[in-house]
N, C-alpha and C positions, 0 to 999 in steps of 0.2 A: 035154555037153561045152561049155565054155568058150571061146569064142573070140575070139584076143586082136588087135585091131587093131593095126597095125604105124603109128608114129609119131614124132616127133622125141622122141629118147628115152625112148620110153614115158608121156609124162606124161598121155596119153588114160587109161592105166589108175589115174591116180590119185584121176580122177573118175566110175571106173565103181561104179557099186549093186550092180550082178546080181553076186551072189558076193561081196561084201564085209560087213564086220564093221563097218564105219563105219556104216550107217544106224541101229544098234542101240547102236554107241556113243556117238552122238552126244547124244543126249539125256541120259542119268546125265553126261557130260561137260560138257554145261551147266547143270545144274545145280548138280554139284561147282564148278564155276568163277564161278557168280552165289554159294553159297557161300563160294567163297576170296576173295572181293572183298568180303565184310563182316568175315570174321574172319582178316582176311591180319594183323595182329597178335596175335593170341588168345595167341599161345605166347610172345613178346616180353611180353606184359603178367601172362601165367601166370607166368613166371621173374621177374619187374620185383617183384611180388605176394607170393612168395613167400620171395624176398628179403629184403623190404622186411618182412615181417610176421616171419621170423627173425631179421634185426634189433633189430625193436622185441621179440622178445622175450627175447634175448640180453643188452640194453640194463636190461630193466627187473630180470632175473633179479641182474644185477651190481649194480642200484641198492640192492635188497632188502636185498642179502647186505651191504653196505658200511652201510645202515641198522639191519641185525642186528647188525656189527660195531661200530657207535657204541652202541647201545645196550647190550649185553654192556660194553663200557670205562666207559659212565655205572653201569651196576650193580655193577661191578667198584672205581669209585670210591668207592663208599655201602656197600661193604662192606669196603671199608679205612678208611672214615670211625668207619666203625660199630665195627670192632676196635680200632679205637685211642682210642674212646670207653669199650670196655671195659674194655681194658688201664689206661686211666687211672682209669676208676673200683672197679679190684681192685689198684691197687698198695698195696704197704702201704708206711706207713701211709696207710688211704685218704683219697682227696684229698676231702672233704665241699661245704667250704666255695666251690670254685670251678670243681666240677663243672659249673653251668650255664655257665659261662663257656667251658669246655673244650669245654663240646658245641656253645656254639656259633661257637666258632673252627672246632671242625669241619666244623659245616656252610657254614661264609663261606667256607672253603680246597675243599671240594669241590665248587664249579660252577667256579670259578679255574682249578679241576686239570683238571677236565672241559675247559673249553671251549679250554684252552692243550696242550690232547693231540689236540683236534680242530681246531687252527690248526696244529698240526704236521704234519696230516694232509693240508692245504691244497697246492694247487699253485701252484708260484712264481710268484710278481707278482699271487696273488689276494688277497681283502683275508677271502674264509671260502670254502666247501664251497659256496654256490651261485650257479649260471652267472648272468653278468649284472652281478654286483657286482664286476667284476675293477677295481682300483687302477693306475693308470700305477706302473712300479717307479721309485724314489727315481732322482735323477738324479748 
């Protein structure tokens, strides 16, 4: 049997061993807590990390697609170039004489075309598509 000292408020029994669960937990207690004092951020830098790395890949995912997307428009261009190099060399009567000339009007008007559908594409007061070369806008 246990026997409980009578005290100002009991607080004798807060320092008693015999019978208590404290001596037993004290030690996994301090260890857990010399623990939480190295990785008292772990979860803060877990989240910060995780973030940050969907982010960047979120980022690169949309740069790709907008690079597939210029690219598809530049091919798309050379094959409007290309049909209407055809269309001029099957019209009748056929144009012989000034064929070379036509092809290469075509090809002078399609980097023009290109590069004025990817200045469209531009955001206001930049001067092309990448960061760093922005223009002060006209005053």
């Amino acid at each position: 049997m246990i026997i409980y000292r009578k005290s100002l408020m009991g607080l004798a029994l807060l320092w008693k061993c015999n019978g208590s669960a404290l001596p037993r937990a004290l030690i996994p207690a301090i260890f857990s807590s010399a623990v939480a004092v190295f990785f008292e951020l772990y979860v803060f830098c877990y989240i910060t990390a995780f973030a940050l790395v969907f982010r960047t890949n979120t980022a690169y995912a949309r740069y790709w697609e907008a690079r597939l997307a210029c690219a598809t428009m530049a091919s798309k261009w050379g094959d409007a170039a290309a049909m209407a190099l055809a269309a001029a060399q099957a019209a009748s009567p056929p144009v012989t004489h000034s064929s070379p000339l036509v092809g290469s009007l075509l090809g002078a008007w399609r980097e023009p075309l290109d590069a004025g559908a990817q200045l469209h594409l531009r955001p206001p007061g930049r001067s092309c598509l990448w960061p760093g070369t922005a223009r002060p806008p006209p005053a």
